[in-house]
C-alpha positions in Angstrom: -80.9 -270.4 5.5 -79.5 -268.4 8.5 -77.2 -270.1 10.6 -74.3 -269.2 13.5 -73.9 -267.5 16.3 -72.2 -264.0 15.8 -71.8 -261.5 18.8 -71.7 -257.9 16.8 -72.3 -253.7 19.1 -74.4 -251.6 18.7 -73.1 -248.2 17.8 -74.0 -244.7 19.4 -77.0 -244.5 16.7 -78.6 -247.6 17.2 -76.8 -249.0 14.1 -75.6 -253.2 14.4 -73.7 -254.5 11.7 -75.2 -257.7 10.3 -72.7 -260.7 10.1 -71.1 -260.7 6.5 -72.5 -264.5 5.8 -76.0 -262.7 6.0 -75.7 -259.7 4.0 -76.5 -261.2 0.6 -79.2 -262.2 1.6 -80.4 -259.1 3.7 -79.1 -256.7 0.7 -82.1 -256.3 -0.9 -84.1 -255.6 1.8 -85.4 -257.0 5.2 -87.7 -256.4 7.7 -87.2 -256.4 11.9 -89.9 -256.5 14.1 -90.5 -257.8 17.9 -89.9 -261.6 18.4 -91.0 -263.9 20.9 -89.0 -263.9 24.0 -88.4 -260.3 23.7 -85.9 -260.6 20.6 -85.9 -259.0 17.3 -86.8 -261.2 14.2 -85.0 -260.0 11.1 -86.7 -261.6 7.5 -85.2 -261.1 4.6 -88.2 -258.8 2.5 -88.9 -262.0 0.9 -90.2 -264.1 3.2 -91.6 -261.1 5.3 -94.0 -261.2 2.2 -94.7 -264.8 2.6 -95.5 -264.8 6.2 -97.6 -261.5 5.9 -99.5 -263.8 2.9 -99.9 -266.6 5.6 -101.1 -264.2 8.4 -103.7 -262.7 5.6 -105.4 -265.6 5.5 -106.4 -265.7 9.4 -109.4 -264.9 10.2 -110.3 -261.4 11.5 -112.9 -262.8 13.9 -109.8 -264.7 15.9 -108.8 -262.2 18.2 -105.9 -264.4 19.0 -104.4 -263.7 15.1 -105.5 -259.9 15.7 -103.4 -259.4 18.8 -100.5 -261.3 17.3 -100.6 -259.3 13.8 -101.5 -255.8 16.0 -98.4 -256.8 17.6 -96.2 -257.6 15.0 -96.7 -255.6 12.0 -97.0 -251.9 14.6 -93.5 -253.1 15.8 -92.2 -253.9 12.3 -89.5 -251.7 10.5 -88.3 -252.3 7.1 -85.0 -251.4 5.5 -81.7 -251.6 3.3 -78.6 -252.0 4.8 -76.0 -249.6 4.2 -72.8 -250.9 2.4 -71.3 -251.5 5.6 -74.1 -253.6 5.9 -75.6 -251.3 9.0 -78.8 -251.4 9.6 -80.5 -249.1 12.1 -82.8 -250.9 15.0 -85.6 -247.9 16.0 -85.4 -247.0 19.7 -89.2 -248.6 20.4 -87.4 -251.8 19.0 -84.0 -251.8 20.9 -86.4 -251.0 24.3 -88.3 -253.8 23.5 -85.6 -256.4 23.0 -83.4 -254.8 26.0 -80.6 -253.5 23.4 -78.1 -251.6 24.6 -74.2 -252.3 23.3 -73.6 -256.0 23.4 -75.9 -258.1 21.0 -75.9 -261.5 19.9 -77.3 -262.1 15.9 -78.2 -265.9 15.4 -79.3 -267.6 12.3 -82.8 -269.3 13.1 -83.4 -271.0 9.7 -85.5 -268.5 8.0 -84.8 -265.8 10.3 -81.7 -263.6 11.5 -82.7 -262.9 15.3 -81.2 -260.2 17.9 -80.8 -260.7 21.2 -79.8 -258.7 24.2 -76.2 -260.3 25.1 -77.6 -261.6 28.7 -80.5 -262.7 27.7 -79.3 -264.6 25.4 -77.1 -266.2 27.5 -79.8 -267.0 30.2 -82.1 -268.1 27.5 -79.4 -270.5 26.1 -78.3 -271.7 29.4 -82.2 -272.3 30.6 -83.0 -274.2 27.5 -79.8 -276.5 26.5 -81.3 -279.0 29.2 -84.6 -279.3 27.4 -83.0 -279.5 23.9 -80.8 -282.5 24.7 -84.0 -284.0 26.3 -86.3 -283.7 23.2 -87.1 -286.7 22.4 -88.5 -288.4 19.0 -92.2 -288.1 20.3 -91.6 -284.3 19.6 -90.1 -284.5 16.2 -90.9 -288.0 15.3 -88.3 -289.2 12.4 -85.9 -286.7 12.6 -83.1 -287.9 14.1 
């Protein structure tokens, strides 16, 4: 499980160094590719696998499942951090995501994703109101 909030640069060459409390699990492998909200999704290679095996089963006739796989798997890039635990985010990616310098890296549970400092920000800032509102009609039994 990926969890925090970690604020990490990008380097000249597109390189971001993954927060340490990630990189065992990202060591053997992991896969970034275009998020919703114009983030980057990071899987570890595992669970790319899994979630490639879920989107296998949708039908090819749906042209809503073709769009989104289109979509995601043409964006994705797999990898091994370096032992600095660098990884290098291709320029398509960064462009899409609106990387420049300053990144944020969340944990999202079974995700690492990468924001854009600002838009981070203004995403947080837009949806803190709605969060505190959820109520147990969304998520019955959970709190």
């Amino acid at each position: 499980m990926f969890l925090g909030t970690h604020e990490p640069r990008l380097d000249e060459k597109g390189r971001l160094i993954l927060p340490a409390k990630f990189r065992e699990e990202l060591s053997p492998g992991l896969v970034i590719t275009k998020g919703q909200e114009r983030c980057l999704y990071v899987f570890p290679a595992t669970e790319f696998a899994t979630i490639t095996e879920t989107l296998r089963q949708a039908p090819v006739t749906a042209k809503s499942a073709r769009d989104y796989q289109r979509v995601m798997f043409a964006g994705a890039h797999d990898e091994i951090p370096d032992r600095q635990g660098r990884v290098t985010i291709p320029q398509g990616l960064r462009t899409y995501a609106g990387l420049e310098k300053e990144c944020v890296v969340i944990g999202a549970n079974t995700r690492v994703e990468i924001w854009d400092s600002a838009a981070w920000s203004e995403y947080l800032a837009d949806r803190e109101k709605s969060f505190a509102d959820v109520s147990e009609e969304v998520f019955p039994g959970l709190f």
